[in-house]
C-alpha positions, 0 to 999 in steps of 0.5 A: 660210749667207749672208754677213753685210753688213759694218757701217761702224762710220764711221756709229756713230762719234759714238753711240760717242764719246758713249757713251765720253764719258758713261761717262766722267763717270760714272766720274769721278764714282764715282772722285770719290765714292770719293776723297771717301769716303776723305777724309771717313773720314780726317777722321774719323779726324782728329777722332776722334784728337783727342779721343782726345788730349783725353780721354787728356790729362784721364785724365792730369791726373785720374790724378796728382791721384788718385796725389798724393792717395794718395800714402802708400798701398801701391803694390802696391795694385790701386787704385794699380797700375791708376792707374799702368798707365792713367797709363803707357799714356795717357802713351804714347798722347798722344805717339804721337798728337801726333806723328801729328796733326802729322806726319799718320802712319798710326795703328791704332784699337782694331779694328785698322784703319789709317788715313792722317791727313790734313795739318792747315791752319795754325790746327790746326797752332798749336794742336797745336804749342801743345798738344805745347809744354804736353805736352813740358814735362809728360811728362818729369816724368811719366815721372820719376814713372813710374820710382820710383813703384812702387818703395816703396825710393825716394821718388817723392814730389818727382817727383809733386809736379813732375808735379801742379804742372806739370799744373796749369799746363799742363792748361788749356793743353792742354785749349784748344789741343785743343779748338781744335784739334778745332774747327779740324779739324771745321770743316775737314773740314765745308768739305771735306764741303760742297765735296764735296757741291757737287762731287757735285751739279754732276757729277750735274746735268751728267751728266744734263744730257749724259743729256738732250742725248744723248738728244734727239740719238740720238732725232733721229739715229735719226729721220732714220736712220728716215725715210732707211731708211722712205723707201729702203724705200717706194722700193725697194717702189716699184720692185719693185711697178711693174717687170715682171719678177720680182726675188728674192734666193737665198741659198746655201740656195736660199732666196728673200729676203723681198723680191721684185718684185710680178710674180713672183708673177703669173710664177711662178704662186704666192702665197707666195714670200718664204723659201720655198725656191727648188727646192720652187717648182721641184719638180714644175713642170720635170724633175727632170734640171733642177731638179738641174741648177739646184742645181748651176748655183747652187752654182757661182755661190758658187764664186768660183774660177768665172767668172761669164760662163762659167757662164752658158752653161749656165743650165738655165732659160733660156726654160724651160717651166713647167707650172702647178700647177692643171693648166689646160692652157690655162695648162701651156705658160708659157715662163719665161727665169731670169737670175742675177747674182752680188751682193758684199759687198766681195769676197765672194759675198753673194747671187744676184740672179735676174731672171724674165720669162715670154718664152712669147709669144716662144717662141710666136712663134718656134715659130710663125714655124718652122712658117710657114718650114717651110711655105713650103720646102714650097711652094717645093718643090712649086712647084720641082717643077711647074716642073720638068714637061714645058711641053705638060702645063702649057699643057694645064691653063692651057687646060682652066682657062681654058675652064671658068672662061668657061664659068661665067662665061657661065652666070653672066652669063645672066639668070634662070637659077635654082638648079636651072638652075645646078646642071644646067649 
C-alpha cells in the first residue's frame, strides 16, 4: 500500500483550540447545572427541615395541652401512651433539627436519604438562635415531664404544669421565629434560584454566541482553504492538460494515480488510465521478458536501501517499442522513453513519478541516419576500390565515356532529326 501523507496537525491547531474551548463552556455549564442542582436540592432540604421543626413544635404544644387535659386518666391507656411516645420523638427531632439548621449538619429524611444543609444567612440565623433560646427554656421541663409520666408511683402533675405554662409563653415565640426563619430561608434560596437561572441564561447565550462566531469562522477558513485547494487544483490541471509529455503517479501496486498529464493518453494509445493498473496497460504491448523486468525495476525503486541512479541504468523501457492494440500496423512501430523518479514523504518512499515521451520519430531518425551511414561505407568502399584499379583501364573508360557523350550530343544538336532517326543513331 501507499504510504499515507503525513497531516501538519499546525494547520488545525486553532479549529482544535476552539473546539477545546467550546467544550469547555459547555462543561463548565453542565458542571455549573449540576452544582446548582445540588444547591437548590439542599435548600430544599433546608425548607423542608423547617417546617418540619414548625410542625413538630406545634404537635409539641398540642400533645402537653391534650396530656394536661387528660391528666388523671391511666397512663397505660393507648390514648396517653401514644401521645407520650409522639410527645418523646417530636421532642428529640426538634433538638436535632435546631442544632442542624444552625450548625448546617447532615440530616437523613424519612426515605433514608442524606442531605448537606446549606449555612443559613444572618436574618435565618437570629431567627432560629431565637427559636432554639424559646426551645432550650421549654425542653427541660418537658423532658422533667417525660421522666415520671408513666410512672403512675410518682406525681408528674407539677412538672406538666411546668411544662404547659412554659409552652404557652414560648409557643408563639417559636411558632414567629420559625416562620421567620422559613420565610428567610425560602427567600434565600428563590435569590439564589433567580441568580441561577441568570447565570444559566448567560452561559447559554455565550456558548451560542462562541457557536455562531466559530462557525462563521470555520465556514470562512474552510472557504478559503477551498478556494486555495480549487485553485492549486485548476493549476495543476492546467499544467497536466498543456505539458506534452505523459505525467502519472505509480503506487507500489503498480496502479497508475487518478490524476495524469492529458497527452498520455494520445502517448500510450488508451482512453482509461486513472487507477488502472500499470502492467495491464503494458501486458500484450511489450514482452513478457520486459514487462516482468519492469515490475522488478519498480519494485526496487521502493527499496530505499537501492540508490536511485544505480537502478536507473537498468530502466527496461527506455525507448521502448510499443505496439498498438487496434493492430494498425502504420501505428505498431511507437517508440516510448519511460523515466522514473522516486517521490518522499519526509523520508519515506510515497510514490514513483513516471515521465513518458513517445521519442519514435527519434528513433526513426536514428535508424535512418545508421542506414545512410552504412551506405556511404559502401560507397567509400566501392569508391577504395576503383581507386585501387590499374590507371590504363580507367583512362580507357573516361575515354569510350567521353566519346559517346559527344556522339550524342552531336546527334542531339542535328536539326530535324525525328524520333525514329534518334532511336536509329
Amino acid at each position: 500500500m501507499a504510504t499515507t501523507p503525513n497531516v501538519d496537525n499546525k494547520r488545525y491547531q486553532g479549529l482544535i483550540i476552539s473546539i477545546a474551548l467550546f467544550l469547555s463552556l459547555i462543561g463548565a455549564l453542565l458542571a455549573f447545572t449540576f452544582y446548582t442542582s445540588n444547591l437548590l436540592e439542599r435548600n430544599t432540604a433546608l425548607i423542608d427541615q423547617t417546617n418540619q421543626v414548625a410542625n413538630s413544635a406545634q404537635a409539641v404544644i398540642k400533645d402537653l395541652f391534650d396530656l394536661d387535659n387528660s391528666y388523671g386518666e391511666d397512663t397505660n391507656s393507648p390514648h396517653i401512651q401514644r401521645v407520650l411516645e409522639r410527645l418523646e420523638e417530636n421532642t428529640a427531632l426538634i433538638t436535632s433539627s435546631i442544632a442542624a439548621i444552625e450548625q448546617g449538619a447532615t440530616i437523613t429524611d424519612v426515605d433514608g436519604k442524606t442531605y448537606d444543609l446549606p449555612k443559613i444567612d444572618s436574618n435565618a440565623q437570629v431567627n432560629i438562635t431565637a427559636a432554639n433560646e424559646q426551645w432550650k427554656a421549654l425542653e427541660p421541663k418537658i423532658q422533667a415531664y417525660l421522666k415520671d409520666a408513666d410512672n403512675i408511683m410518682v406525681s408528674s402533675e407539677d412538672d406538666l404544669t411546668q411544662a404547659v405554662e412554659q409552652a404557652k409563653t414560648s409557643s408563639l415565640l417559636i411558632n414567629d421565629s420559625l416562620d421567620n426563619l422559613t420565610k428567610d430561608v425560602f427567600n434565600s434560596a428563590e435569590r439564589q434560584a433567580t441568580t441561577i437561572r441568570l447565570i444559566q441564561v448567560l452561559g447559554v447565550a455565550a456558548i451560542f454566541t462562541y457557536f455562531l462566531i466559530f462557525v462563521f469562522f470555520f465556514v470562512r477558513r474552510l472557504r478559503e482553504t477551498d478556494a486555495e485547494a480549487f485553485a492549486a487544483r485548476r493549476e495543476t490541471q492546467e499544467i497536466m492538460e498543456t505539458v506534452n509529455t505523459g505525467l502519472f503517479l505509480l503506487d507500489k501496486d503498480l496502479n497508475i494515480g487518478q490524476q495524469h498529464s492529458r497527452a498520455l493518453n494520445d502517448i500510450i494509445g488508451e482512453d482509461r488510465l486513472s487507477g488502472e493498473n500499470f502492467t495491464n496497460v503494458l501486458r500484450g504491448r511489450i514482452s513478457d521478458k520486459d514487462l516482468k523486468t519492469t515490475q522488478q525495476f519498480i519494485e526496487q525503486l521502493y527499496n530505499p536501501r537501492v540508490k536511485e541512479k544505480l537502478v536507473d541504468s537498468l530502466n527496461p523501457l527506455h525507448k521502448v517499442m510499443l505496439h498498438n492494440n487496434a493492430g494498425d500496423k502504420a501505428q505498431n512501430n511507437r517508440f516510448l522513453d519511460f523515466k522514473f523518479s522516486r517521490v518522499y514523504d519526509n523520508k519515506d518512499i510515497a510514490r514513483i513519478l513516471v515521465n513518458v515521451n513517445d521519442v519514435s520519430d527519434a528513433v526513426y531518425l536514428e535508424q535512418r541516419l545508421e542506414k545512410e551511414r552504412s551506405q556511404n561505407d559502401m560507397q567509400i568502399e566501392m569508391l577504395t576500390t576503383i581507386l585501387n584499379v590499374n590507371p590504363k583501364i580507367i583512362n580507357e573508360f573516361i575515354d569510350n565515356t567521353q566519346m559517346h557523350i559527344e556522339k550524342m550530343n552531336n546527334i542531339l544538336k542535328n536539326p530535324g532529326s525525328s524520333q525514329y532517326e534518334l532511336e536509329a543513331n
